[in-house]
C-alpha angles and dihedrals in degrees: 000000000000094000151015119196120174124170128209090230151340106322094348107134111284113239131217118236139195095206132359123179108244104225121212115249083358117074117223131347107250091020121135087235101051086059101045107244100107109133095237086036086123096049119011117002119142121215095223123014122198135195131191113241095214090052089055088051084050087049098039093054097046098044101025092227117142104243093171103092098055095279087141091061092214111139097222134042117199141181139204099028098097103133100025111114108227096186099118090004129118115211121213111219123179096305105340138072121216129196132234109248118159138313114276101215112190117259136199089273092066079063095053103045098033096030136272118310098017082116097047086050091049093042115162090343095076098123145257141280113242119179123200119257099162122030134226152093122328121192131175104251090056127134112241110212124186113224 
């Protein structure tokens, strides 16, 4: 796990964190998500979202956006997954499990909120939905296992 970024509500700055507890059926505590104030929380909000960090370095170098202080508004950074596929699959991080759901492509709110263009540089590698399916701490540092 490279990053943690939660925010306090829709569109308010995303903050980077050195631990979060991962709530089951929820998504993390002090997300904007656990606490029901995400922007797509009615129709399409996902309790936990996940990027991959090699596809922000992709998306850094070819737009010259900075990705590295949660722009791209994704939960969870990760690195060395790149190739696996996820679709079906639990990941073990630190001491919680979490739980596949559906990609999170970017939309034209990520614009709005991080800057125009921020969803053109992410394109069809803007993460993934994950949901909790077992609690429990989260730090950066962790290793991230695919079960």
């Amino acid at each position: 796990m490279t990053a943690i970024f939660v925010a306090d509500a829709a569109g308010a700055p995303m903050r980077s964190s050195e631990r979060t507890l991962a709530l089951v059926d929820q998504g993390l505590a002090d997300d904007r998500y656990a606490l029901g104030r995400g922007f797509w929380r009615l129709t399409d909000g996902c309790q936990v979202t996940l990027i991959l960090a090699e596809e922000l370095l992709r998306a850094e170098r070819r737009h010259g956006l900075p990705l590295d202080a949660g722009q791209h508004r994704r939960n969870l950074v990760v690195s060395g997954l790149v190739g696996v596929e996820l679709r079906g699959r639990s990941l073990r991080i630190g001491e919680a499990v979490l739980t596949w759901h559906r990609v999170r492509p970017p939309c034209g709110y990520l614009d709005r909120v991080a800057g125009a263009g921020m969803a053109k540089a992410l394109g069809r590698y803007g993460g993934h939905c994950l949901r909790v399916r077992e609690g429990g701490l989260i730090q950066v540092g962790d290793e991230v296992t695919v079960v």
